[in-house]
C-alpha positions as CSV (number, residue, x, y, z in Angstrom):
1,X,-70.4,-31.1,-13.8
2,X,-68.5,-32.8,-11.4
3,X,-69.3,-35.2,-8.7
4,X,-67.9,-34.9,-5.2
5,X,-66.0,-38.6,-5.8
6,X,-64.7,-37.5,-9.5
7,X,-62.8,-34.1,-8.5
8,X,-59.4,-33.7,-9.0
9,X,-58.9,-36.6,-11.2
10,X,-59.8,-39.2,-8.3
11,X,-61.9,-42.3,-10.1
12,X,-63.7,-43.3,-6.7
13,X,-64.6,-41.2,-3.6
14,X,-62.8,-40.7,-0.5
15,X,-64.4,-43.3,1.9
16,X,-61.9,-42.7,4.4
17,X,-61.1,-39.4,6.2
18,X,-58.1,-40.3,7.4
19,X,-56.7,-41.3,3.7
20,X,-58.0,-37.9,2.8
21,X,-56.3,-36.0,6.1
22,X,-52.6,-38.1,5.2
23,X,-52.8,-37.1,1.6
24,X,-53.7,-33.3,2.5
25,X,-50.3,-33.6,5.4
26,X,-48.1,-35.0,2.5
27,X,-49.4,-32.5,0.1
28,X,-48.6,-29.5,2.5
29,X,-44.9,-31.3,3.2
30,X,-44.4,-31.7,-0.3
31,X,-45.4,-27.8,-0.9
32,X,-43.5,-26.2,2.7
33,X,-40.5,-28.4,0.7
34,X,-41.4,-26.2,-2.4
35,X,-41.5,-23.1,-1.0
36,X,-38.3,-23.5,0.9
37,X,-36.4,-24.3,-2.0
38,X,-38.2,-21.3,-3.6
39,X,-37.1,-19.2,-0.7
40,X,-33.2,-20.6,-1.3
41,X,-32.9,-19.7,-4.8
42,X,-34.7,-16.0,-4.0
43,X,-32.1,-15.8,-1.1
44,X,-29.7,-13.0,-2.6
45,X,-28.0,-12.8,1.2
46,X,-27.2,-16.5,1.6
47,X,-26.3,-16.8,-2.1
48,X,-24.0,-13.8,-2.5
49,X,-22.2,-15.6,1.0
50,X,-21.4,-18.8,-0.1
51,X,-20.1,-16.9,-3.6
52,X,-18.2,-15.1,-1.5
53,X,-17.0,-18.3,0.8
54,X,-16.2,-19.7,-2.5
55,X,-14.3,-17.3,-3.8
56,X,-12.4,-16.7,-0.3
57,X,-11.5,-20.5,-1.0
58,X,-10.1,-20.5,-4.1
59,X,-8.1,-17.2,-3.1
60,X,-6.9,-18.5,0.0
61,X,-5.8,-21.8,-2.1
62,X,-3.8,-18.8,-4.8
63,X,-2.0,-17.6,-2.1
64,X,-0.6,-20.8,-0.7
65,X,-0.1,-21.8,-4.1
66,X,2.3,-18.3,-4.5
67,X,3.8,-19.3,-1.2
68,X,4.5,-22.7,-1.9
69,X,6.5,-21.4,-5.4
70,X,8.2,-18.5,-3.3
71,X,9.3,-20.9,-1.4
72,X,10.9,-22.5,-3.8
73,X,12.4,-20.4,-5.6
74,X,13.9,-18.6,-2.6
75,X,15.4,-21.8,-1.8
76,X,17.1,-22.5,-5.4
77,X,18.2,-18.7,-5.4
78,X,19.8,-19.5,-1.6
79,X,21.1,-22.5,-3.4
80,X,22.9,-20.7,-6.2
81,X,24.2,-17.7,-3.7
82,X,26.0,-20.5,-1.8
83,X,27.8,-22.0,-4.7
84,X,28.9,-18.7,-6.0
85,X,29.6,-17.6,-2.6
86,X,31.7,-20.9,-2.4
87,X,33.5,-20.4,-5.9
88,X,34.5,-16.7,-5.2
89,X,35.7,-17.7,-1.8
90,X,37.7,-20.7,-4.2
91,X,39.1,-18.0,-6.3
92,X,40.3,-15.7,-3.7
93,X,42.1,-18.2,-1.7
94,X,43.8,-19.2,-5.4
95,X,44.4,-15.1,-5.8
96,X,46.0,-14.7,-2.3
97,X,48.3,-18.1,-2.5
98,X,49.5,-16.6,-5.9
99,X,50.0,-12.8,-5.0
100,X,52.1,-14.2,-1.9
101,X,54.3,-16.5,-4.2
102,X,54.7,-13.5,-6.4
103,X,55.4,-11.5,-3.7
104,X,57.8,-14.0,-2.1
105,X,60.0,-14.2,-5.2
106,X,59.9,-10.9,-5.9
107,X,61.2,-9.8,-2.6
108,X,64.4,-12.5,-2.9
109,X,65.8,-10.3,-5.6
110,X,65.5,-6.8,-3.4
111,X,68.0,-5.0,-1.1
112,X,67.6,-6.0,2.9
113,X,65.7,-3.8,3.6
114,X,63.0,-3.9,1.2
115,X,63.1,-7.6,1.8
116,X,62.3,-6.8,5.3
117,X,59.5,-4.7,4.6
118,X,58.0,-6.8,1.9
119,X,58.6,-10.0,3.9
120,X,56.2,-8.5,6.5
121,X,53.7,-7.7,3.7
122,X,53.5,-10.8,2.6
123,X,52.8,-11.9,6.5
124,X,50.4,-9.1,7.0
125,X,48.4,-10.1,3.5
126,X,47.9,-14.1,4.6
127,X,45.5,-12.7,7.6
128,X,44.1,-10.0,5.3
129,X,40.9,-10.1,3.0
130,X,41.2,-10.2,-0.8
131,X,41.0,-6.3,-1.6
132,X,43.6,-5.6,1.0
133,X,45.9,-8.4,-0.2
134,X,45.5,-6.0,-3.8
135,X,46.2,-3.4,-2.5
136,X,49.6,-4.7,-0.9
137,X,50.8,-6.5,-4.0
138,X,50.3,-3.0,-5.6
139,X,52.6,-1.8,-2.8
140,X,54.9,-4.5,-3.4
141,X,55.5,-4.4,-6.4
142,X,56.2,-0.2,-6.4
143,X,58.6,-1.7,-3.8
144,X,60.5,-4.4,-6.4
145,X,60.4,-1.2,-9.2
146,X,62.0,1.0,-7.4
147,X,64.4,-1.6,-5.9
148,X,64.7,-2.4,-9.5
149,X,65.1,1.1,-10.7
150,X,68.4,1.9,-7.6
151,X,70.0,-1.3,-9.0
152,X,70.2,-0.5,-12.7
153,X,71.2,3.1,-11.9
């Protein structure tokens, strides 16, 4: 049987009702604390939202991260179209200055007015893109053939 002063585990009686009506306040703090923290993990909605922020996070940090390597990539390929843009640029210039030499010395060796036409060739392909110039050192050099060809005859 228990005594009024022995329940609960308590070794003397309450003498004082306001010791008694703290204690009962901190017990009903310490339970509302409880049950909130119950409520929390029992909170499908709120937990399936921060999943969801979480997730949102670490995609939005994925797709900077893409960016960020896009970025640089398209920058290294820019890089390299440049160069090679340079370098063809290079080689064409080389291809022009050698098709008007050849064009130049082969003209010395025609008749007047070949060397008149050809002379004006060569003029024409110094202001003329690389596939044109190709084109007239194809005419060109029909020209020095058959200026070639009426001289042999």
């Amino acid at each position: 049987m228990t005594t009024p002063g022995h329940a609960n585990g308590r070794t003397s009686p309450p003498d004082d009702v306001k010791n008694l009506r703290e204690e009962i306040e901190q017990t009903r703090a310490d339970l509302g604390e409880t049950v909130q923290a119950l409520a929390d993990k029992v909170d499908v909605k709120a937990r399936a939202q921060e999943k969801v922020a979480e997730i949102k996070g670490k995609a939005s940090q994925a797709a900077a991260d893409v960016r960020a390597s896009l970025a640089s990539v398209a920058g290294t390929a820019r890089d390299r179209a440049v160069t090679a843009a340079g370098a063809a640029q290079d080689r064409a210039v080389e291809a022009k200055a050698r098709v008007a030499g050849t064009a130049d010395s082969a003209a010395a060796n025609l008749p007047a007015p070949i060397q008149n036409f050809s002379g004006r060739l060569v003029d024409a392909s110094r202001r003329l893109p690389p596939p044109a110039i190709a084109a007239m050192a194809a005419a060109v050099l029909v020209l020095v053939l058959v200026g070639w060809r009426r001289n042999n005859r």
